[in-house]
C-alpha positions in Angstrom: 9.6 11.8 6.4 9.4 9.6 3.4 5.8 8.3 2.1 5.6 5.2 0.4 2.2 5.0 -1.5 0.6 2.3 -3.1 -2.7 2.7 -5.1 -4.5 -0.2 -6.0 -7.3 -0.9 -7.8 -9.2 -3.7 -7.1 -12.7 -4.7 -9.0 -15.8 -5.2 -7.3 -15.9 -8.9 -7.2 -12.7 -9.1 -4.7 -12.9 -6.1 -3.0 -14.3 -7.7 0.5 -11.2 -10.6 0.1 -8.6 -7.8 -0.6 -9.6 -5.5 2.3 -9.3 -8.9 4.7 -6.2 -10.1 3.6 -4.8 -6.3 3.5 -6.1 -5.3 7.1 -4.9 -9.1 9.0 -1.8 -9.8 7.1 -0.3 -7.3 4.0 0.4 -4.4 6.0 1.3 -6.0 9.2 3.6 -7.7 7.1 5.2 -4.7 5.2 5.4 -2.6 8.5 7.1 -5.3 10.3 9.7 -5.4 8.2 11.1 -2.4 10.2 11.2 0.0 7.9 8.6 2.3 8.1 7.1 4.0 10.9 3.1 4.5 10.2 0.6 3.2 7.9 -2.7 4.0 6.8 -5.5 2.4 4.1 -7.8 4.9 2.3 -10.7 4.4 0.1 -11.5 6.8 -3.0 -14.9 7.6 -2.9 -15.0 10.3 -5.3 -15.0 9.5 -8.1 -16.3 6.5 -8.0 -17.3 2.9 -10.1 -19.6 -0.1 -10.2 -16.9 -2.0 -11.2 -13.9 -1.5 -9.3 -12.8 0.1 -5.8 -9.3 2.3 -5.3 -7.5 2.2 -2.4 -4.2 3.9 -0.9 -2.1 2.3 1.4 0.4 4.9 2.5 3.4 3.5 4.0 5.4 6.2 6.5 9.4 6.1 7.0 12.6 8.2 7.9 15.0 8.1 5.0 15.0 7.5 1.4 17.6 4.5 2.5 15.0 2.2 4.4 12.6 2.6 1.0 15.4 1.1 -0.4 15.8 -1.2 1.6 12.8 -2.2 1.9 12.4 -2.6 -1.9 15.0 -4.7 -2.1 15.4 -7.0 0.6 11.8 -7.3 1.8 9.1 -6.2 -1.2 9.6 -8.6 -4.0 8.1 -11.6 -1.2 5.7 -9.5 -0.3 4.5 -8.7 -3.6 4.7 -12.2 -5.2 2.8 -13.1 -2.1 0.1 -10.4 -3.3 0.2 -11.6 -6.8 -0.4 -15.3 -6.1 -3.6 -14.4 -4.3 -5.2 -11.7 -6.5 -3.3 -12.3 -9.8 -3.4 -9.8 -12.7 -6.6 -8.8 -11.5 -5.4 -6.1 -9.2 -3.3 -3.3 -10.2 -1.0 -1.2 -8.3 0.9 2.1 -9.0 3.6 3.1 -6.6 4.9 6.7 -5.7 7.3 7.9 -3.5 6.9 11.7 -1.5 8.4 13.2 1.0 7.2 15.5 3.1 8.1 19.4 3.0 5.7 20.9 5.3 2.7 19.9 7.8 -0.1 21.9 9.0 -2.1 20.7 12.7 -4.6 22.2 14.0 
């Protein structure tokens, strides 16, 4: 499995307005697309700031070819859609994993 992950961090003045319009339309959004399988939304808590929150978003699929596609067909909408809300104020990094071995218990 291929894990898309995007951090973001987002100051304290938006935070409540970001986690809204992540959790009722961004991710629905991306995951719709049909490309990945999962998702999942984490907060950092340690460390920590006054000033600003970081969040994941992990973003779950089967192949390194629906990341691609997904970057190309469906992600520059859905990040010019994130941009024209929040701006420059929000900042993103993006990494790509994949998964080599899983432990459950």
């Amino acid at each position: 499995m291929i894990t898309y992950q995007v951090e973001v961090t987002v100051p304290s003045d938006l935070t409540e307005q970001w986690l809204e319009y992540m959790t009722s339309h961004h991710i629905d959004d991306v995951v719709n697309t049909g490309m990945f399988v999962s998702s999942e939304l984490v907060r950092v808590v340690d460390p920590s700031s006054d000033d600003h929150t970081v969040f994941r978003v992990r973003y779950t699929c089967e192949s390194h070819e629906k990341l691609s596609r997904y970057r190309t067909e469906f992600a520059p909408a859905l990040m010019a859609d994130h941009t024209r809300i929040f701006g420059d104020r929000v900042s993103a990094v993006r990494t790509v994993t994949e998964q080599i071995w899983t432990t459950v218990r």
